[in-house]
C-alpha positions as CSV (number, residue, x, y, z in Angstrom):
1,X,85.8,64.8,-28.6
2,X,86.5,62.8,-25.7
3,X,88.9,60.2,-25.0
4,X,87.9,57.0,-23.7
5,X,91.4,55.6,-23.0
6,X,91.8,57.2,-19.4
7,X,88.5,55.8,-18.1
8,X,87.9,52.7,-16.4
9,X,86.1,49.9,-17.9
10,X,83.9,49.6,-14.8
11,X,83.0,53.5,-15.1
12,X,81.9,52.8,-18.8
13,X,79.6,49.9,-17.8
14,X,77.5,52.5,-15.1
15,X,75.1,50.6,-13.6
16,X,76.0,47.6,-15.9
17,X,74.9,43.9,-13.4
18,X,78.5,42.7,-12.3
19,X,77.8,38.9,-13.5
20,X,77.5,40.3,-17.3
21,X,80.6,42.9,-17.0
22,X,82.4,40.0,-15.6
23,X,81.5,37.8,-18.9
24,X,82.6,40.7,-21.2
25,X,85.4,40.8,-19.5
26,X,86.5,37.1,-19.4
27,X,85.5,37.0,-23.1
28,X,87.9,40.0,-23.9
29,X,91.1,38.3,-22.0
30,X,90.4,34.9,-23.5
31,X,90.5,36.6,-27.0
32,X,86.6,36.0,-27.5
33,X,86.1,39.3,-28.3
34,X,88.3,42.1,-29.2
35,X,88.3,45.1,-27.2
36,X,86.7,47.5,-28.9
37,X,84.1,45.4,-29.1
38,X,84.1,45.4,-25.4
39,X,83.9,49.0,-25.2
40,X,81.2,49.0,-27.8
41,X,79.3,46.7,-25.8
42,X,79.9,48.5,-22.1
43,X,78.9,52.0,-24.1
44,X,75.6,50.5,-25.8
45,X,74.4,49.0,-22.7
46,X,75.5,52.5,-20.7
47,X,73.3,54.5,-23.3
48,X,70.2,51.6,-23.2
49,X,70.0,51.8,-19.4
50,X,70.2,55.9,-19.4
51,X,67.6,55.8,-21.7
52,X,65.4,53.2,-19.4
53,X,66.1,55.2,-16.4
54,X,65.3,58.4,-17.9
55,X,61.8,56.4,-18.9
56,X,60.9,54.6,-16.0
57,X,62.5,56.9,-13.6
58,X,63.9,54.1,-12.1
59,X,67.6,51.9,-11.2
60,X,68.2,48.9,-12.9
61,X,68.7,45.2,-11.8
62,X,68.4,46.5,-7.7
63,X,70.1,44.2,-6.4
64,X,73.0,44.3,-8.6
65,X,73.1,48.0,-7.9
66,X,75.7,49.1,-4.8
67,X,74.3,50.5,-2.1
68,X,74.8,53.9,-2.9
69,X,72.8,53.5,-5.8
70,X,70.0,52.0,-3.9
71,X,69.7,55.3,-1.8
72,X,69.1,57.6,-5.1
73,X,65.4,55.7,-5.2
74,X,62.7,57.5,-3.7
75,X,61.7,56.5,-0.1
76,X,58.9,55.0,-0.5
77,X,60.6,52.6,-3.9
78,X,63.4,52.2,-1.4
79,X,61.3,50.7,1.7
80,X,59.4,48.4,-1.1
81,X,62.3,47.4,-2.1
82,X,64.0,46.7,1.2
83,X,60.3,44.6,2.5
84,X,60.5,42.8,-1.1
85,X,64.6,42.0,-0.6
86,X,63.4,40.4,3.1
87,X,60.6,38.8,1.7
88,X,62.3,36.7,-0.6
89,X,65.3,36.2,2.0
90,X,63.2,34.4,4.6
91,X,61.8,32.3,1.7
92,X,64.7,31.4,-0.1
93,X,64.9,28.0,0.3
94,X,60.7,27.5,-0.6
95,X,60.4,25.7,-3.6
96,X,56.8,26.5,-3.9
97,X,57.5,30.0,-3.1
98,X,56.1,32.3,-6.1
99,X,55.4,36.0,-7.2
100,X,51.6,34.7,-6.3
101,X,53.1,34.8,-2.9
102,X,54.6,37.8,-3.2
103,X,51.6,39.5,-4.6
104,X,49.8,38.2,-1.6
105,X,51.9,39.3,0.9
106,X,52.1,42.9,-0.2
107,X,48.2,42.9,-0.8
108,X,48.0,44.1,-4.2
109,X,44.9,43.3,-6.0
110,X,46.3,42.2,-9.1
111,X,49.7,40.5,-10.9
112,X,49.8,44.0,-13.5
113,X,50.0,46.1,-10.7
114,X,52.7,44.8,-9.1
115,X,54.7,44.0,-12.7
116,X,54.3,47.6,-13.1
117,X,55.4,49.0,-10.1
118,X,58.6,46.5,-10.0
119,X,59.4,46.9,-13.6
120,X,59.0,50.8,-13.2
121,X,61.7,50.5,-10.0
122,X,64.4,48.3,-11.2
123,X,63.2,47.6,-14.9
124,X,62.8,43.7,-14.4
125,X,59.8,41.3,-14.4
126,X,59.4,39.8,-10.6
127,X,59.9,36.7,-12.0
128,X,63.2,37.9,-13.5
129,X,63.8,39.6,-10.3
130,X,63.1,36.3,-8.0
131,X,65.3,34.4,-9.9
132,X,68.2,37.1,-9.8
133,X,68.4,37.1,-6.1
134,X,68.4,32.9,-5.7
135,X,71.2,32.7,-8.5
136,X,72.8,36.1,-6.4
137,X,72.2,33.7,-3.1
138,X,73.8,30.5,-4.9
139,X,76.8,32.2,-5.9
140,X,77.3,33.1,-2.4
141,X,77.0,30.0,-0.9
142,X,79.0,28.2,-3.4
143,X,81.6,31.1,-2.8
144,X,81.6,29.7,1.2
145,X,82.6,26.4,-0.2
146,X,80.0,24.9,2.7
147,X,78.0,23.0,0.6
148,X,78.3,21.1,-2.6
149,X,76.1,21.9,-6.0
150,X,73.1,20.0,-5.1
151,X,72.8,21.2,-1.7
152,X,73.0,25.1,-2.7
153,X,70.0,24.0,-5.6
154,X,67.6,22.8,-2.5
155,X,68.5,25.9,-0.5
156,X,68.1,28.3,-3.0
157,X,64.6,26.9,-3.1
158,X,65.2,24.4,-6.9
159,X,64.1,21.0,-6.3
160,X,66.4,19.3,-9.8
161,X,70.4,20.2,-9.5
162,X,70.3,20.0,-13.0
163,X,67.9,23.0,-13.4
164,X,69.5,24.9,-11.0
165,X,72.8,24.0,-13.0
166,X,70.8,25.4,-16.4
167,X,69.6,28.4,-14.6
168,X,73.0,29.3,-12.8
169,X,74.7,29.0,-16.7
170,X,72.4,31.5,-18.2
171,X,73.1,33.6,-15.6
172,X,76.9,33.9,-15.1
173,X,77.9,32.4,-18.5
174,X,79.2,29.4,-15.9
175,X,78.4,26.3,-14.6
176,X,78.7,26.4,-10.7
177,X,81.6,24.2,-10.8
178,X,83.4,26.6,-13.0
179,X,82.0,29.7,-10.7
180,X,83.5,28.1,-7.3
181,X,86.8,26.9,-9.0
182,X,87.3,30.7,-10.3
183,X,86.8,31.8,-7.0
């Protein structure tokens, strides 16, 4: 049988979103959880995703994945995925920007169409996916130290601090204030 104990807890979580294999591991040094526990949630997660991947034939959470992961996608997922990650940079900061928009501006005909193809690449709903990269785009610029909490909400395209606040909690297992002081 093989031994766990040499490998490294980031090789066990594979393709496992940083933000959630930092809470695990906060949880585990504050005593939360125990550590096997850990490891029994890293492996789970591992076998969940292989499973997905093998299903969908796709990565996971894209823009959590490194780089080198990115290139293992088909071309064609790959340039999608690169025209959808600029499309969503230049509009950021629109609060009225939408997976309508989206849809529109990639010409599909129809919402299930583009659900399907996004949910076959990276295994997410574009909603899902939208809000990923303005929490991954918040984190950032609170990490530059630039701006305070309510100013990172309107960039990020959230009109109410306080949503953004909600939002950026269920997604780190943090409030921003707790993110940019444990930076």
């Amino acid at each position: 049988m093989m031994s766990l104990d040499n490998l490294p807890l980031k090789q066990l979580s594979l393709q496992l979103p940083e933000a959630l294999f930092e809470r695990l591991e906060t949880a585990a040094t504050q005593k939360q959880i125990g550590l096997d526990d850990l490891v029994g949630q890293l492996l789970l997660n591992a076998l969940s995703q292989m499973d997905d991947g093998c299903q969908s034939g796709g990565a996971k959470a894209l823009d959590m994945i490194p780089s080198p992961e990115k290139k293992r996608l088909p071309a064609r997922d790959r340039v999608f995925m690169e025209r959808l990650d600029a499309l969503i940079d230049r509009n950021i900061g629109n609060p009225d920007f939408s997976v309508s928009d989206i849809i529109t501006s990639f010409s599909y005909t129809g919402r299930t169409t583009f659900y399907k193809k996004l949910n076959r690449i990276i295994g997410q709903a574009p909603n899902a996916y939208l809000r990923a990269r303005r929490m991954k785009r918040a984190a950032d610029l609170l990490a530059s130290g630039d701006m305070n909490i309510s100013e990172v909400a309107y960039a990020i395209g959230m009109n109410d601090p306080l949503y953004f606040s909600k939002c950026f909690r269920a997604y780190y297992g943090m409030s921003p204030t707790q993110y940019r002081k444990s930076l």
